[in-house]
N, C-alpha and C positions, 0 to 999 in steps of 0.2 A: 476370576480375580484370585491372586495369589496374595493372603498373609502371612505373614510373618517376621521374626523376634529379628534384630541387628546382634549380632555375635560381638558382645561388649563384656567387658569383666566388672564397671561400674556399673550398676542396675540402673541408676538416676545419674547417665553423663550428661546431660542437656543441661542443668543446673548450674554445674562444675564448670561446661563450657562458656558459660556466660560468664560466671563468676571471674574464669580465670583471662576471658578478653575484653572484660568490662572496661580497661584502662586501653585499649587499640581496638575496640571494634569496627574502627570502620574498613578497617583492613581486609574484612573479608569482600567488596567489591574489587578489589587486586588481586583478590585469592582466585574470587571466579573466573574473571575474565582471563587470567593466566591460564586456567584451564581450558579457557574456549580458541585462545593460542596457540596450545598445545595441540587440540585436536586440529586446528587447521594446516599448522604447520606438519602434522604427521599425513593429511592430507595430499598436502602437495609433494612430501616425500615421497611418496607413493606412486604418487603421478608419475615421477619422475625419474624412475625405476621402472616403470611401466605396470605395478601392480593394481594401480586404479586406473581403469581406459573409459570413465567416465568423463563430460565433460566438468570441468575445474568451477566456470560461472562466476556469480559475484562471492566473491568469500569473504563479504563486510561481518563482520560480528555487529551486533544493534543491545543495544541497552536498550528500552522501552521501559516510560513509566504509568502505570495508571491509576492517581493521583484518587478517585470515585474511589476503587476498589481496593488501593492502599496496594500494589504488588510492584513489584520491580522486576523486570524481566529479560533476561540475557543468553541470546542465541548468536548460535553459530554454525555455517556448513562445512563444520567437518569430517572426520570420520565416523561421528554415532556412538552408540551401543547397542549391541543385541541382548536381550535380554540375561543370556548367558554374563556376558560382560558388564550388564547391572549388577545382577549378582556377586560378581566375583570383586569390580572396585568398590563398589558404594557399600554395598552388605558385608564384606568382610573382610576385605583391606583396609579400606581408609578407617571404618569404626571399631576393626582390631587393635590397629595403630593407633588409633585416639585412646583407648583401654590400655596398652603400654604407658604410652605417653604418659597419662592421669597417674598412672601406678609408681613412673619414673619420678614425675616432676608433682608429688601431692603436697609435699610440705613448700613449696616454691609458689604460692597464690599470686606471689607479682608478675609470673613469669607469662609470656604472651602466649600460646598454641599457634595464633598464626604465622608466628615466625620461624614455625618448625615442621613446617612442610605440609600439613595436614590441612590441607585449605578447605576442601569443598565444604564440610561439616560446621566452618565459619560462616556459612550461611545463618544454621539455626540462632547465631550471636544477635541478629536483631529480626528474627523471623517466627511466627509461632506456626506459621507451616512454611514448608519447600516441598516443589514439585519439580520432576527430571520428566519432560516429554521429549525422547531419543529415539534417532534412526539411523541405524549402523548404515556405513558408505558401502557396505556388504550386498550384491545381484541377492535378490529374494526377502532380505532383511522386512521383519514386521515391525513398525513402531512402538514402543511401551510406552505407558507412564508408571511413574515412582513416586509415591507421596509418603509423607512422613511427615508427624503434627508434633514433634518433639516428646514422643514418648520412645522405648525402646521398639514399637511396635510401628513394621510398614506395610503400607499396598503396592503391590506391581500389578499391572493388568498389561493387556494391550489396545492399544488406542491407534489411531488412523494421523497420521502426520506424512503430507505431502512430498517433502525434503529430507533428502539425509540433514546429520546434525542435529545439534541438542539444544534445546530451550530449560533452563532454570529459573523457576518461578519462587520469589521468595513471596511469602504474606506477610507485609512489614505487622512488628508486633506492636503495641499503642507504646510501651515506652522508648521505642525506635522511631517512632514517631516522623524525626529529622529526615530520615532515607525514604519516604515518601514527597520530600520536595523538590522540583527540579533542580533547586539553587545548588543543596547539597551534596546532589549526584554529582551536577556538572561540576563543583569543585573538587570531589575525590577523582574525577576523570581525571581531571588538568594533571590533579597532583600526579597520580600513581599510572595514569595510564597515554599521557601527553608521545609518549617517542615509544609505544607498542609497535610492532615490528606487521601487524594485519591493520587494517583500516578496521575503527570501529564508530559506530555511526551512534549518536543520542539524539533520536528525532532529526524533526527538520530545519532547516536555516529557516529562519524569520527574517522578513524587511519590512521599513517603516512605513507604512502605506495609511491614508486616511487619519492621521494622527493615532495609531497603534500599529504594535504586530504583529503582523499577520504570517503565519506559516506558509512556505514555498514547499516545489513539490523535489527541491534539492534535500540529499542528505547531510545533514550534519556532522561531519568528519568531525571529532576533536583531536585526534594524534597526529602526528607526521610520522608515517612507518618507516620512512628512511630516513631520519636522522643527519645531520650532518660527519657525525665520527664513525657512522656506520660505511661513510662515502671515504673514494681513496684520494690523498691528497691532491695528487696530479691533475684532478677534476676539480680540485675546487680555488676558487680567487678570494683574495684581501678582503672582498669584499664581503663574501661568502660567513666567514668566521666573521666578522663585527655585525653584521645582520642578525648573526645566531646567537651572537649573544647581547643583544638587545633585546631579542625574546625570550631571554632567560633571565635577564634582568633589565624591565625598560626603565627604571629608576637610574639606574648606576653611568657614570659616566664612562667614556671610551678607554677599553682595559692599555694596555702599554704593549705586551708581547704576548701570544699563544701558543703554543704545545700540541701540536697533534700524536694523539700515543696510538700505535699501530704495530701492537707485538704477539704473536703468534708461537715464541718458542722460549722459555723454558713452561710457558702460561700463554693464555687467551687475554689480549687486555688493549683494549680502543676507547678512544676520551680525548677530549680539549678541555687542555687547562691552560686558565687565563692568568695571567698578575694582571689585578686592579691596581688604579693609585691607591695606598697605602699613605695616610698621612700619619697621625698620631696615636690613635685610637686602635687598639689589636681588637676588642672583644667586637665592634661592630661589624667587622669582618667577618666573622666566622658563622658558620652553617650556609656558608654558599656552594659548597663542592655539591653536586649530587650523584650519589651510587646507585649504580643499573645493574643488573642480571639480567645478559637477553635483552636488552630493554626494557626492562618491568622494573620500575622506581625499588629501590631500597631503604634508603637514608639519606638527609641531608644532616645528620648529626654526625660526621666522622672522626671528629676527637676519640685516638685511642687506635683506631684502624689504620689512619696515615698517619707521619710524622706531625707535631703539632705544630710547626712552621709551615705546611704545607695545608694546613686549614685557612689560612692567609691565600690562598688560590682561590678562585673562581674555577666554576667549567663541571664537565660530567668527565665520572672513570665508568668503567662497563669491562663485567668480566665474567663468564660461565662460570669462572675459576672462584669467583667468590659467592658461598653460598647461599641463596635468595632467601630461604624462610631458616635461620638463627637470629641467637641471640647476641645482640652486638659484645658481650664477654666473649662470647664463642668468635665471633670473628676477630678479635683482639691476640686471639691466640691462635690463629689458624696459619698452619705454616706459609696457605700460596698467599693468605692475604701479606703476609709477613715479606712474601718477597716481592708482592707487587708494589708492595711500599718502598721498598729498598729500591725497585727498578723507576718508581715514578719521581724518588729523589734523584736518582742518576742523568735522570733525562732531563730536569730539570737541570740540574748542572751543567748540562752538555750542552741545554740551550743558551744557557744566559755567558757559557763560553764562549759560544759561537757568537752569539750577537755582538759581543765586547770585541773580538779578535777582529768579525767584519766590517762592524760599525762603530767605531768608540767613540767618535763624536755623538752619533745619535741616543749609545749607552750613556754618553755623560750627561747629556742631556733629559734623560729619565730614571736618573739615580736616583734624586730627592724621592720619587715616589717607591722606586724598589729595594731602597735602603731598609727599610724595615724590616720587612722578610728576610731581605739576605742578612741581616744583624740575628734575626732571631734563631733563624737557620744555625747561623756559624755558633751561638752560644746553646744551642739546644741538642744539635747532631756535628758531632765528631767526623764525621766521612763528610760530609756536608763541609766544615769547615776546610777541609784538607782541601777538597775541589776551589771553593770561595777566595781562598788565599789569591787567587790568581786574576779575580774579575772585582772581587770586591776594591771599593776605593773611598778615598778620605778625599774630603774638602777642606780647605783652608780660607782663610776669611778675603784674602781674593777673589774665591769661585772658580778655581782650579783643582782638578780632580788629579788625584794619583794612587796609582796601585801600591801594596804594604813597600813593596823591593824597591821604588821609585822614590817613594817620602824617606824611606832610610837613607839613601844614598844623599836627598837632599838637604837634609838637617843632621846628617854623623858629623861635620866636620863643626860648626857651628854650638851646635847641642849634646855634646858631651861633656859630662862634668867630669869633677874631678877624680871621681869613684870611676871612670868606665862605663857611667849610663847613661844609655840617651835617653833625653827628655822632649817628649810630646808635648811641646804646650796646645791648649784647646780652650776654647769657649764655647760656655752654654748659650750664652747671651751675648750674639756681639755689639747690639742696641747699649744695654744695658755696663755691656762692659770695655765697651770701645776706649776708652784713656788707655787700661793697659794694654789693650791689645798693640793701640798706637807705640805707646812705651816699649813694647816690647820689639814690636817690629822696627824700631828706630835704633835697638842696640843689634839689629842684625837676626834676630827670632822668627821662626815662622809658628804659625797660630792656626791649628784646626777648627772647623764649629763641629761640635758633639751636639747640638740638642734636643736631638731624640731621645722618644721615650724610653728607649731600653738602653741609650747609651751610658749609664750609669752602671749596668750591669755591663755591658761588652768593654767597657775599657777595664774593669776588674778580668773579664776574661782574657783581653789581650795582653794584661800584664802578666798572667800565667802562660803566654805562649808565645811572645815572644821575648827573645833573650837579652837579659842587661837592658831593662827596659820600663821607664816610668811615664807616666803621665800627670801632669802636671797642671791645673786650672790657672788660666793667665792672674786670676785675681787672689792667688792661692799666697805670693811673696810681693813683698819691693823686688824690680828687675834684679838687682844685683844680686840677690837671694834665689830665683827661680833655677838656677842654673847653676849650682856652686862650680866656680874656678877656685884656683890658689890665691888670686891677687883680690880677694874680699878686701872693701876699704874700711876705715874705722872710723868712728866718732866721734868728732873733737872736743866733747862734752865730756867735763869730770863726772866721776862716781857722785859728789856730792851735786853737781848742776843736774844729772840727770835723777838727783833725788826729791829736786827742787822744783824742778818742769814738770812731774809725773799727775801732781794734785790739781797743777794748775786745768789741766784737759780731761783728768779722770771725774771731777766735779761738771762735769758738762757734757757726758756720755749720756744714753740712753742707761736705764737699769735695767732693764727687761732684757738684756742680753750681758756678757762677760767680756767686757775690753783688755786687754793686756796691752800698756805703752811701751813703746820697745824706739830705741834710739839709732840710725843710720845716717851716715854721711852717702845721701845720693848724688847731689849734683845742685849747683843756682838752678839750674835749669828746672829742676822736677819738682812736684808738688811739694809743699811745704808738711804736708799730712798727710798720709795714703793710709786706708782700711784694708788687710785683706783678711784673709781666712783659712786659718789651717787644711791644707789639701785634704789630709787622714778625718781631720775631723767632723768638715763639710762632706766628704762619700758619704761617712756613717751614717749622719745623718737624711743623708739620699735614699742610701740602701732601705734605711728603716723606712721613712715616708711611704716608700716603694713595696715595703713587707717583706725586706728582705730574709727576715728571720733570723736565725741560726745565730740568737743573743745581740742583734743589733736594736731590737728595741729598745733596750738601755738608752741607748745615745740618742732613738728621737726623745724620750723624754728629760735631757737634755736642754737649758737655754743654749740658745745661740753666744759661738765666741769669734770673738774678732780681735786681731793685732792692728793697734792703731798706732805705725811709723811717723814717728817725727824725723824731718828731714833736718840734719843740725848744718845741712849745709847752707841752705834757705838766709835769704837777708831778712825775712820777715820773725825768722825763726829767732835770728841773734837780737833780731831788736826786741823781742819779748821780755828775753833773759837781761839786756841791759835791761831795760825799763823797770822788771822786774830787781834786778838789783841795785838797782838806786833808789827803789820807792821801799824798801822793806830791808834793803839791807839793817839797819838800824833795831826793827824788830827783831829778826831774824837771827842776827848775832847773840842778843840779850837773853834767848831763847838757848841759843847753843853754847853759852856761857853755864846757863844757868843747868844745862843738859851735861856738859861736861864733869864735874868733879861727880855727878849723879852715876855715869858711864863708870867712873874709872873706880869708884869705890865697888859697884857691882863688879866689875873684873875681879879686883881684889878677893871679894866673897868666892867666887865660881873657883877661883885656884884654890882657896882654901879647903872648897868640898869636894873639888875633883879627884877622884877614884876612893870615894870613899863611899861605902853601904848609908844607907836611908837611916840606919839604925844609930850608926857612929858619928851622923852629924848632931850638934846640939839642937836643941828649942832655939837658943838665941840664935844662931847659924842663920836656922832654918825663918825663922820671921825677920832675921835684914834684908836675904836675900829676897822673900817675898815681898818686901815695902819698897826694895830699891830696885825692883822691876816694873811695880806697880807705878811710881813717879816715874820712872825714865817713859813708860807706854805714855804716862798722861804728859808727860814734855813732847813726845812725839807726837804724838796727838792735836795737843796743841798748833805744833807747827805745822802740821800737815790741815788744820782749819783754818791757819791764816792764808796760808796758800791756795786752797779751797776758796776761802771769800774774795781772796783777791781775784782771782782765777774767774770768778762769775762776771764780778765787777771790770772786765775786759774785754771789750769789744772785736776789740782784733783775735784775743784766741777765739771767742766764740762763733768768729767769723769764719777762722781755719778750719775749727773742727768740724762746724755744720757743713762747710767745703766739703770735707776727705766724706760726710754721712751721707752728701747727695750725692756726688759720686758713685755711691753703692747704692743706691738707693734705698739707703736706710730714713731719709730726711722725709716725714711726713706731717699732716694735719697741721696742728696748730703750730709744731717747730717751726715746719715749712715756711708757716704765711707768717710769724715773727723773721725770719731767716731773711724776707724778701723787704720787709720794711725795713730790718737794720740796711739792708746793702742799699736803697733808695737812701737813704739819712747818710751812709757812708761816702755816697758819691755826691751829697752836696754839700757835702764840709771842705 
């Protein structure tokens, strides 16, 4: 028996290596069995070359667990070691490089070791011994064993093993506890080692026999070593891809279109990526891609690696080219990852061209679900957008789809206003907002539905990209407003009548929000009262809900404001103001009698002190003018609470206004259900 020291520059690395994979341990069962991979595949390379004229046999790798004696145990027939070759990887390579490593990255304790290539030595992370029983594929080779109890001190001997191939014995440690169950094997199997490129066998299949199960004398396969993107297209059917990814996700409903990525030159890189339906929701989507090396699991967290529109995919990518044991910063900045990113947007673009160009009825018919994507795409990647411009499409509240070049040409002639800008009208809500849209559509308008979740953010974006170009919420003006021309109509209401109407509707508003009444001559036709909402003001308040940041929180905290349009063209509108001025005229006058010589004497004061310093007006000046501002407010005042009171005390306004508030669906609770008992009382008078 041969002892001796592991050539380490940390006297106590066993420690260190715990410490430092305490947050991914269980990663060293990926580590190992990559290595029993490796030696198979080097293996059959050989064979095949003719430098091994041995027979090849079953080349299963087998996990074995024995559950009594706490060991986990993972062989393979490959090439071996000879003793020489113990020596030279395990003693002074791989635990040189672990002394680098530790030296490199000491001040870094978060950082993983097994994702830095140094795998076999992740054994010790949940082992208080490992043992290497090895037989080089070498004519004459002796068998050795290797043991090491996680001191710097090991045994090599030689020992009698049957088979070429190496068996690695861990002796799970009691706080490892977990890697002595089968559960938890068989679940890091699925994860990290389901699409391994060798068959690896864990025990036997079981079937239900007797009311339990009982072990058969079949091996239990867990991986598929050929993979489906490992296979070349032309071999495989429609059917083939939605099977596969059923057993990648049997939850998930049936994806929309697939990807087969099969590139071999400027990079190595093979993968099917799926679009799911995509409804409203971005974040549930994400962490379904999964990254292979070889086939040997990476990540399913690729935020940062791919484009972040394209975590919105489904499907596996697989690349030599990206490297299996880093840290996901390091692949974030790696040049091939950088360009398999760029090539895995392109091909996506090239597909969802292709689809559109072939089949655009079938495209139009599964926009609703890939709208998302492609919106987040276009607002997130620049080159992305430039491609999208061409398949991407709008809806309109018919259910008609059209490309950007298509809706222009059909609303330029219509929707430009008076400035040279076309104007998008759209709706969030066409439930919610159907009067206008109807309204709109009746003066000749067409109306998009925007309301997805990100499209509050891409219509800010497409108003930066495309030119002389706004967009507009149908419920944002009165129609005559949405779209200004030159021939705007006016209102045939005086300055003094529309100072008279204002109290009558502003006392019957909601408070909790900012009404402004604003006067137009629409039509007999159109509502007597419409609510809308300043376009600018209503985004802000989007953007911020949304987090848009960048000083828009200001504006969620914000009450809501709304412009509530009196129509003066309305008969119900004129009969108000009669009514009104025949039941108060009498007040009302007495009021502005009494308002007047109050008015004219304040003028009088304000010329006297105009352009004059604070200093060279008198005391007397200065206290007329403040008394005779002070009464004119409380004359206005006044007038504006008889208008007020009266204004409560009328059924019919209160009738309109609740009208224009459900409409919006501003009308709730207890307004509501007064709202529905006046109109019952109203219709049987």
């Amino acid at each position: 028996m041969q002892k001796g020291q592991i050539g380490v520059s940390t006297e106590n690395i066993f420690p260190i290596i715990k410490k430092f994979l305490y947050s991914d341990h269980e990663i060293f069962l990926r580590e190992l069995i990559s290595n029993s991979i490796d030696a198979t595949q080097k293996l059959k390379a050989l064979a095949s070359v003719g430098e091994f004229k041995g027979e090849l046999g079953d080349l299963t790798i087998r996990v074995s667990l024995d559950k009594k004696n706490k060991t986990l145990t993972i062989s393979d027939r490959g090439i071996g070691m000879t003793e020489e070759e113990v020596e030279k990887y395990i003693n002074q390579i791989a635990f040189s490089s672990a002394g680098e490593f530790l030296d490199k990255y000491k001040n870094q304790l978060s950082s993983i070791i097994g994702h830095f290539g140094l795998g076999f030595y992740s054994a010790f992370m949940v082992s208080e011994k490992v043992e290497i029983i090895t037989k080089s594929h070498k004519d004459g080779s002796k068998a050795v064993k290797w043991s090491c109890d996680g001191s710097p001190e090991y045994n090599l001997e030689e020992t009698t093993k049957e088979d070429r191939g190496t068996d690695i014995i861990l002796y799970i440690e009691k706080e490892s506890d977990e890697f002595s169950e089968e559960s938890r094997i068989s679940e890091l199997l699925k994860k990290y080692c389901r699409f391994l490129p060798v068959d690896i066998a864990f025990g036997k299949k079981k079937e239900w026999k007797d009311g339990k199960d009982v072990e058969t004398d079949e091996d239990n396969i867990i991986n598929d070593s050929k993979p489906l993107w490992t296979r070349k297209p032309s071999e495989l059917k429609d059917e083939d891809y939605k099977k596969f990814y059923r057993d990648l996700y049997p939850m998930a409903e049936e994806p929309m279109f697939y990807i087969h990525l099969n590139v071999d030159y400027p990079f190595n890189l093979t993968g099917i990526m799926y679009f799911p339906k995509i409804k409203n929701n971005i974040e549930i989507q994400k962490n379904k891609i999964q990254l292979y090396c070889n086939q040997v699991f990476v990540t399913d967290s690729v935020e940062g690696i791919v484009p972040d529109f394209l975590t919105l995919l489904h499907g596996v990518i697989d690349s030599p080219d990206i490297p299996l044991n880093v840290s996901r910063s390091y692949l974030q900045s790696d040049s091939n990852v950088k360009k398999i990113s760029s090539h895995i947007t392109k091909k996506v673009a090239d597909r969802l061209e292709e689809i559109f160009k072939n089949d655009r009825s079938e495209y139009e018919k599964k926009w609703d679900g890939l709208k998302m994507f492609i919106v987040y795409g276009m607002i997130t990647e620049e080159k992305f957008y430039e491609r999208a411009e061409k398949f991407a499409l709008l809806k309109n509240t018919d259910g008609l789809y059209f490309t950007f070049e298509e809706y222009q040409k059909l609303i330029k002639e219509n929707q430009t206003d008076k400035n040279k800008s076309l104007i998008y009208l759209y709706s969030t809500n066409p439930v919610d907002q159907h009067s206008f849209i109807e309204t709109a559509k009746a003066k000749g308008y067409d109306v998009l539905v925007l309301d997805g979740q990100l499209d509050a953010h891409f219509i800010n974006h497409l108003e930066s990209k495309l030119k002389d170009t706004r967009f507009t919420r149908v419920d944002a003006d009165v129609v005559n407003r949405l779209i200004e021309k030159d021939d705007l109509p006016t209102t045939k209401l005086s300055a003094d009548q529309q100072e008279d109407f204002r109290p009558l509707v502003k006392a019957l508003l909601p408070e909790k929000a900012n009404f402004f009444v604003q006067f137009e001559g629409l039509s007999v036709t159109a509502q007597p009262m419409i609510i809308t909402q300043s376009e600018f003001m209503r985004r802000m308040k989007d953007m911020s809900a949304m987090g848009g940041g960048g000083g828009m929180n200001f504006y969620g905290e914000l009450p809501d404001s709304y412009n509530l349009v009196v129509n003066t063209d309305h008969p119900l509108i004129n009969q108000i103001i009669d009514k009104k001025d025949k039941e108060l005229d009498a007040e009302l006058k007495k009021i502005k009698e009494e308002l007047k010589p109050l008015e004219t004497d304040l003028s009088e004061v304000e010329k006297e002190v105009k352009g004059k310093k604070d200093e060279d007006i008198s005391v007397e000046q200065k206290e007329r003018k403040s008394s005779l501002e002070k009464k004119t407010e409380d004359m206005k005042a006044k007038r504006e609470e008889v208008l007020k009171v009266y204004g409560k005390n009328q059924p019919l306004v209160k009738q309109l206004v609740d009208l224009a508030l459900l409409s919006n669906n501003l009308l709730k609770g207890e307004e509501l259900t007064r709202f529905i008992k006046r109109s019952v009382e109203m219709m049987n008078k």
